[in-house]
SEDOKE-940464 format. One record per residue (C-alpha): residue number from 1; z, x, y; residue in one letter. Coordinates in Angstrom, 1 decimal, decimal comma, padded with zeros to 4 digits, m for minus. Each point is the difference from the previous one (the first is absolute). Layout:
  volo      up    east   north  senu
   NUM       Z       X       Y     a
...
This chain:
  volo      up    east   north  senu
     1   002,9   181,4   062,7     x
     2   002,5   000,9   002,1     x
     3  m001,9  m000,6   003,4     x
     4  m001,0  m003,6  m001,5     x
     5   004,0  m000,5  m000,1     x
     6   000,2   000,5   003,5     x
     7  m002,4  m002,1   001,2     x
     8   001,5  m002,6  m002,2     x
     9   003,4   000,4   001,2     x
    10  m001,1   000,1   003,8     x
    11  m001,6  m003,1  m000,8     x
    12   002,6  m001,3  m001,0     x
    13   002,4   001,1   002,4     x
    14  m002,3  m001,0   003,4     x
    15   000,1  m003,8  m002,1     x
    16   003,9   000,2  m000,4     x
    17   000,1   000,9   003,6     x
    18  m002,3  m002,9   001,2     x
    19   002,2  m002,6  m001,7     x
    20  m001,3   000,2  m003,3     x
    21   002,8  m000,2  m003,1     x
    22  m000,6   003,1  m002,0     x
    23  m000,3  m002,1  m003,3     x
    24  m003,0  m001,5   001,3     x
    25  m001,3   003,0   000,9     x
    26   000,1   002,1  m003,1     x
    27  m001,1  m003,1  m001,9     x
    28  m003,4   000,1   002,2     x
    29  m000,3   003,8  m000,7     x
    30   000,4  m000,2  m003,9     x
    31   003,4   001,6  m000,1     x
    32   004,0  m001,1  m000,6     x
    33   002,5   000,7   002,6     x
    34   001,7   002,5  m002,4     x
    35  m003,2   001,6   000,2     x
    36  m000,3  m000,4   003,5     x
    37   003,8   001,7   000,4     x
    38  m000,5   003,0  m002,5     x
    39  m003,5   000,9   001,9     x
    40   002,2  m000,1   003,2     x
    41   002,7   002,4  m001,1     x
    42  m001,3   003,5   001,5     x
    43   000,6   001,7  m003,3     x
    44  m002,6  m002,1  m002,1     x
    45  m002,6   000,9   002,5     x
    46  m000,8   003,2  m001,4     x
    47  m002,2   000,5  m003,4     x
    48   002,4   000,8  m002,6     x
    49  m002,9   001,5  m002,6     x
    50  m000,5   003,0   002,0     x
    51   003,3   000,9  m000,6     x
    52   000,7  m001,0  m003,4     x
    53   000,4   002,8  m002,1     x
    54  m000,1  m000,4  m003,9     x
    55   000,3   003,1  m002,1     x
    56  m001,0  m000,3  m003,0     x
    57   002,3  m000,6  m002,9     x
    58  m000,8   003,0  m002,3     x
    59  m000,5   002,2   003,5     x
    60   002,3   003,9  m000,9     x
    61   003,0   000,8   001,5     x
    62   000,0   003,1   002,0     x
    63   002,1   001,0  m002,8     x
    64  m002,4  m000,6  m003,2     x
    65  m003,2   000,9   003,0     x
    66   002,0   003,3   000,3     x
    67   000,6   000,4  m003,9     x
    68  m003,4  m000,7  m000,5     x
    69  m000,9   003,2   001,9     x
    70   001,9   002,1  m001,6     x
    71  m001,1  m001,0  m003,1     x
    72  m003,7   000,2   000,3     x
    73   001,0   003,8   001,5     x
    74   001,9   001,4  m002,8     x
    75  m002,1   002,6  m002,4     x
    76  m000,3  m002,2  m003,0     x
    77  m001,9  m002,8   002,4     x
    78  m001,2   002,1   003,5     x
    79  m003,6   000,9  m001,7     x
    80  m000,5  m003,5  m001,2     x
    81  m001,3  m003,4   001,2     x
    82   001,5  m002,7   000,3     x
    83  m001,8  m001,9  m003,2     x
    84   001,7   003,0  m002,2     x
    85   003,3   000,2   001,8     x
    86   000,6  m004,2  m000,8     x
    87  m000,8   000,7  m003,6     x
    88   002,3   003,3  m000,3     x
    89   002,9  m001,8   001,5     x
    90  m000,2  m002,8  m002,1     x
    91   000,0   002,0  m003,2     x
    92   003,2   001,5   001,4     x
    93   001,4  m003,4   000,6     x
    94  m000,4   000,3   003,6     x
    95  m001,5  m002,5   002,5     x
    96  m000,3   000,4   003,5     x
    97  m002,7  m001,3   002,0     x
    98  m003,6  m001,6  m001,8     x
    99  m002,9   002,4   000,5     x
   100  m001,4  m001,9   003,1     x
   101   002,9   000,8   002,0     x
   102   000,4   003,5  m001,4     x
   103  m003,4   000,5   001,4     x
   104   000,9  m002,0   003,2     x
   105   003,0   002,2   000,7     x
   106  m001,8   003,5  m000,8     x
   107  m002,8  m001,1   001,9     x
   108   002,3  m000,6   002,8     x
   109   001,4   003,6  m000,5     x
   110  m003,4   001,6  m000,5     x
   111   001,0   001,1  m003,2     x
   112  m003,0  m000,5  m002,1     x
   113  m002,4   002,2   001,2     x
   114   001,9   002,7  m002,5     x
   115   000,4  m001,9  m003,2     x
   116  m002,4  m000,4  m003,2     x
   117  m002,7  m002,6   000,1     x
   118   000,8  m003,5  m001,6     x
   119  m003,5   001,0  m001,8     x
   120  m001,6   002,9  m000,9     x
   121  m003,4   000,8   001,9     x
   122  m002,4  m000,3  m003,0     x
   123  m003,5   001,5   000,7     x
   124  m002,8  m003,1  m000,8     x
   125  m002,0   000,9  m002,4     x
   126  m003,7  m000,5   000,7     x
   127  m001,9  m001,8  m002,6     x
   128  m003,5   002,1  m001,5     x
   129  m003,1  m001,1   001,3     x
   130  m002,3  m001,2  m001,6     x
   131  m003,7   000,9   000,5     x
   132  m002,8  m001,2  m001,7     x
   133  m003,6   002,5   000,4     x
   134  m001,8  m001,5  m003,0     x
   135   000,1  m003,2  m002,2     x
   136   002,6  m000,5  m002,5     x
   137   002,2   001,7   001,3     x
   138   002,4  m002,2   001,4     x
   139   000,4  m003,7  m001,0     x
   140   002,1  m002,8   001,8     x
   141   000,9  m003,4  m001,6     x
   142   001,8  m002,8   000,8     x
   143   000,3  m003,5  m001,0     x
   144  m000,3  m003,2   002,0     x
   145   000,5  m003,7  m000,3     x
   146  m002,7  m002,6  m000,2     x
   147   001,1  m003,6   000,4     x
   148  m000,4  m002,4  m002,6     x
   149  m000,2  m004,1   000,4     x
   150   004,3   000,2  m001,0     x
   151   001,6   000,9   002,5     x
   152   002,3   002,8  m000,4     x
   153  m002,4   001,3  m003,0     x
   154  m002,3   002,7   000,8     x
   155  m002,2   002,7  m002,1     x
   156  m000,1   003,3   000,5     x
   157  m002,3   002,2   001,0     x
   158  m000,3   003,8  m001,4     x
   159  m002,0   002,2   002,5     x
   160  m000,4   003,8  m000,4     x
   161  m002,3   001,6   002,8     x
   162  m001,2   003,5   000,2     x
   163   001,1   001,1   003,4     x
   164  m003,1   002,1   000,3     x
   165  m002,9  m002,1  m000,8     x
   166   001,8  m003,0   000,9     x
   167  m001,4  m001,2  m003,2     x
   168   002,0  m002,7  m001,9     x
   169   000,2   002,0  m003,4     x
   170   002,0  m003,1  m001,8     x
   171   001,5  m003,2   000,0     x
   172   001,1  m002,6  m002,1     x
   173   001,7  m003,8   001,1     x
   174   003,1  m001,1  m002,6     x
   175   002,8  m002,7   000,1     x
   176   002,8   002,5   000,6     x
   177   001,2   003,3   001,5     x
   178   000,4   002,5  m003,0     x
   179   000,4   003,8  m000,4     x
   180  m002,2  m000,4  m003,2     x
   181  m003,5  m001,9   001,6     x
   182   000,6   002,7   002,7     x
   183   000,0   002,9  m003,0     x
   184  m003,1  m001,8  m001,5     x
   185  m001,9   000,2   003,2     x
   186   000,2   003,4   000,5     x
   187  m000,6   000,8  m003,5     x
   188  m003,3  m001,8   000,3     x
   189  m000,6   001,8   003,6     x
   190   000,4   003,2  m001,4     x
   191  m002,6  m000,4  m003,0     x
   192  m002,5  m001,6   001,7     x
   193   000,3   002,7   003,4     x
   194   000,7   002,9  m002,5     x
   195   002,9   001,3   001,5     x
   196   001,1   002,9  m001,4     x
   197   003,8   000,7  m000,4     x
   198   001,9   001,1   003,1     x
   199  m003,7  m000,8   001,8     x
   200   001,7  m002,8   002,1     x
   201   002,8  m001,0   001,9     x
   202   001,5  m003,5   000,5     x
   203   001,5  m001,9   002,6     x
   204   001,6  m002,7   000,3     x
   205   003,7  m001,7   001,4     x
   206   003,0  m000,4  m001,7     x
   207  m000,4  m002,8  m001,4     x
   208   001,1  m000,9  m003,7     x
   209  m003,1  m000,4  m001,9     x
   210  m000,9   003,4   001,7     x
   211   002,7   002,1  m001,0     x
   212   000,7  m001,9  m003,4     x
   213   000,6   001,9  m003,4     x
   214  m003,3  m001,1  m001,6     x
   215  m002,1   000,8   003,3     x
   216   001,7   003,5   000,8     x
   217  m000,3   000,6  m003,9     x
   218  m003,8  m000,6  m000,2     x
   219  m000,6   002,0   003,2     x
   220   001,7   003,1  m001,5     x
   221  m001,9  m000,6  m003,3     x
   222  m003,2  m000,1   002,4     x
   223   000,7   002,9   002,0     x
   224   000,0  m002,0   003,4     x
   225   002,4   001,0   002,5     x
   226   002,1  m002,7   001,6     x
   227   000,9   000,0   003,5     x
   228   002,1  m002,8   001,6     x
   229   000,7  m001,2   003,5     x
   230   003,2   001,5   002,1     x
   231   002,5  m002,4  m000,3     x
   232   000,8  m002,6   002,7     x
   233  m003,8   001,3   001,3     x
   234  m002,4  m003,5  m000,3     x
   235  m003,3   001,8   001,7     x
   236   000,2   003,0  m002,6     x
   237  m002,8  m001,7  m002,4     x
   238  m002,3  m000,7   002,8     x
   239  m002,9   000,3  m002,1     x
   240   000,4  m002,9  m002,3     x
   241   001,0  m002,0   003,1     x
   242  m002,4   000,1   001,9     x
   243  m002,2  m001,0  m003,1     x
   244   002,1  m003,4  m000,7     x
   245  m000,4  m001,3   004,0     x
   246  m003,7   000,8  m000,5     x
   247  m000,2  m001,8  m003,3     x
   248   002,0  m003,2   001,4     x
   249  m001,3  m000,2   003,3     x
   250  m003,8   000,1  m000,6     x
   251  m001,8  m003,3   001,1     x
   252  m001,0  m000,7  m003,9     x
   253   003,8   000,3  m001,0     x
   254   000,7  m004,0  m001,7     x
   255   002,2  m002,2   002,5     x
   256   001,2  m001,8  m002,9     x
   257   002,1   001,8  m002,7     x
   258  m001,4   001,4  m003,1     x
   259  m000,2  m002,9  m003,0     x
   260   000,3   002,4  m002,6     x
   261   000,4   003,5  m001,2     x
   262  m004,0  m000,2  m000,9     x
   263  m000,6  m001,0   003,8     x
   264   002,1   002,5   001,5     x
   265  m001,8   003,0  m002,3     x
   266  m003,5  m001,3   000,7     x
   267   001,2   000,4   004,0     x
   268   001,0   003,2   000,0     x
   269  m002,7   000,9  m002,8     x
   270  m003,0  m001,1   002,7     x
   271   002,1   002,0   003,3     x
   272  m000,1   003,0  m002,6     x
C-alpha cells in the first residue's frame, strides 16, 4: 500500500514537473489534491496499524494483576483452581478477575502445576462382556421403521435375535413403539423357546419401549436379565444392527413402501 503511494505520487510529481497542473493529474490517477497533499506529507508515509496499540478495555491494572496474585496465593485459595477460587470469592462478596484470566495469569506464573484438579480423575468403568457359548443365552432386540404409503407414518418392526445361532427367535410388526407389544413378544419367545428363569440375558439400547415399566416388569417376572447399551455408545447393539441392514438391503426388499400392516408382516414373515 504504501509503495503503490509512491509510485503514485512520483507520478504525479514528474507530470507537475513537465507542465502538467496537479488537479489534472490527480483527477487521471483517481485521487483529490487533498489526497494527493496528505500522501506527500512524510509523516503519512508510514503504516499507522503496525503501531496502533489497543488494550483492551477490561485488560488489569498492574495493581488488580498484582492483587490477583496475591490472592490466588493465600492458604484459603493456594491449593485450588481457578473454577473453585471464582466461586469462593464470590460467596464472600469478592470479585476479582473471571476464571479465564485467573487461569491466564497463573499460567503465566506457573502456578498451576500445584493446585487441585478442576475435576476429579474418575477411573472408567469397563462394561461386562458378554459372551454367548450356547443358544439362548444371550438375546438382542431392536426395533426398526418400515415405510408406509404416508409419509411420515411408519410401522414398526420388533426383532429379537439369538446372538449365537443367529436365529431370529421372534418378531412381531405393530402401528406403534410400546413398552407393552415389546413385553408381549418376549413373553411369547420365552414359552415357545422354553426359557427357563435367569436362562437368558437381554440386550438391547436405551431406548423407551426398552427400558419401560411394563417391559422391565415382565422381564423380572420372566427371569430374563436385561442388559442395555453404554450410554452415548451407538455400535454397542451390533448384533441387532447388522440384522436390520441385512433385512433392508436384500435385493427382494419392496422399493415401494408397505400398503399395510398385513403387507409389511407377510414381508418380514417370508425373510423369516
Amino acid at each position: 500500500m504504501i509503495d503503490e503511494r509512491k509510485k503514485i505520487i512520483l507520478l504525479i510529481n514528474e507530470a507537475c514537473g513537465s507542465g502538467a497542473r496537479q488537479v489534472k493529474a490527480c483527477d487521471i490517477v483517481g485521487i483529490s489534491p487533498k489526497t494527493f497533499q496528505r500522501w506527500s506529507c512524510k509523516d503519512n508515509m508510514q503504516d499507522g496499524r503496525l503501531e496502533a496499540k489497543n488494550s483492551p478495555s477490561n485488560k488489569l491494572t498492574e495493581l488488580e494483576y498484582q492483587r490477583l496474585i496475591k490472592v490466588a496465593n493465600e492458604p484459603d485459595y493456594a491449593d485450588l483452581p481457578p473454577n473453585k477460587i471464582v466461586p469462593k470469592l464470590a460467596d464472600e462478596g469478592r470479585y476479582i478477575a473471571s476464571e479465564s484470566t485467573f487461569y491466564r495469569v497463573l499460567k503465566a506464573h506457573n502456578q498451576l502445576h500445584h493446585r487441585q484438579k478442576a475435576k476429579p480423575t474418575g477411573q472408567i468403568k469397563k462394561p461386562k462382556a458378554l459372551c454367548a457359548t450356547a443358544p439362548n443365552q444371550i438375546y438382542s432386540w431392536d426395533i426398526s421403521y418400515l415405510p408406509t404409503q404416508v409419509r411420515g407414518i411408519f410401522f414398526y418392526l420388533y426383532l429379537v435375535m439369538d446372538i449365537f445361532s443367529r436365529k431370529i427367535v421372534g418378531w412381531q410388526v405393530h402401528e406403534e413403539e410400546s413398552s407393552a407389544q415389546a413385553a408381549d413378544l418376549m413373553t411369547d419367545i420365552c414359552a415357545r423357546e422354553g426359557v427357563q428363569r435367569h436362562q437368558v440375558t437381554l440386550h438391547s439400547d436405551n431406548g423407551s419401549p426398552m427400558k419401560g415399566a411394563t417391559m422391565l416388569a415382565t422381564l423380572q417376572q420372566l427371569g430374563v436379565i436385561p442388559s442395555f447399551s453404554r450410554p452415548s455408545v451407538s455400535n454397542d447393539n451390533p448384533y441387532s444392527e447388522s440384522l436390520f441392514r441385512t433385512l433392508k438391503y436384500r435385493p427382494e426388499y419392496p422399493e415401494n413402501p408397505f400398503a399395510d400392516l398385513t403387507d409389511a408382516r407377510n414381508w418380514v414373515q417370508g425373510f423369516v
